[in-house]
C-alpha positions in Angstrom: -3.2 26.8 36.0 0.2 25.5 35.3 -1.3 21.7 35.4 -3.8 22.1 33.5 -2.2 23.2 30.5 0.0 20.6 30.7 -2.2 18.1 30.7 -4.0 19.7 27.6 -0.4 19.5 25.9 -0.2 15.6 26.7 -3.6 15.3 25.6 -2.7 17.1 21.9 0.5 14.8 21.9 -0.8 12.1 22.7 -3.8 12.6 19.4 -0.7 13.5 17.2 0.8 10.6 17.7 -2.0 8.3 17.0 -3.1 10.3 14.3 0.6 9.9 12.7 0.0 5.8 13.7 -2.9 5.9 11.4 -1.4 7.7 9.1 1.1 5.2 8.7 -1.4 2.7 8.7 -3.2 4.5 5.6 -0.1 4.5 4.3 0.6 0.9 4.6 -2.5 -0.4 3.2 -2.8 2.3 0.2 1.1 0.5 -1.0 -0.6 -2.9 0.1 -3.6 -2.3 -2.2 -1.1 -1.2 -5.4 0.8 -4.3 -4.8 -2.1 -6.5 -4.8 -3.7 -4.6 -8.2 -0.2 -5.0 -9.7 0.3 -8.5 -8.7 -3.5 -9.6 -10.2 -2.9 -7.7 -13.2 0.2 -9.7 -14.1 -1.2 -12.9 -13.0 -4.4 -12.0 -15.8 -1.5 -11.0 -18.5 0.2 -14.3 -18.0 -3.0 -16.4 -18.4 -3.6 -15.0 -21.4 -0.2 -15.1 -22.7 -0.4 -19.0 -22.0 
């Protein structure tokens, strides 16, 4: 009995870390995606400007 519920606990471990890894991930690309729309946005200004 012992076993087997420590295996489950690895098993809910091992899903809460990957689900913090893609969290992270999410995480990354959501800033990435800001900092890309930023980055276009001043390129457009300074064409126009010019």
């Amino acid at each position: 009995m012992a076993v087997v519920f420590e295996s489950g606990l690895g098993r809910h471990g091992g899903s809460r870390t990957s689900a913090s890894l893609m969290s992270q991930f999410r995480h990354a690309v959501g800033l990435c995606t800001i900092a890309g729309s930023f980055t276009f946005l001043f390129a457009l200004v300074i064409g126009l400007i010019r």
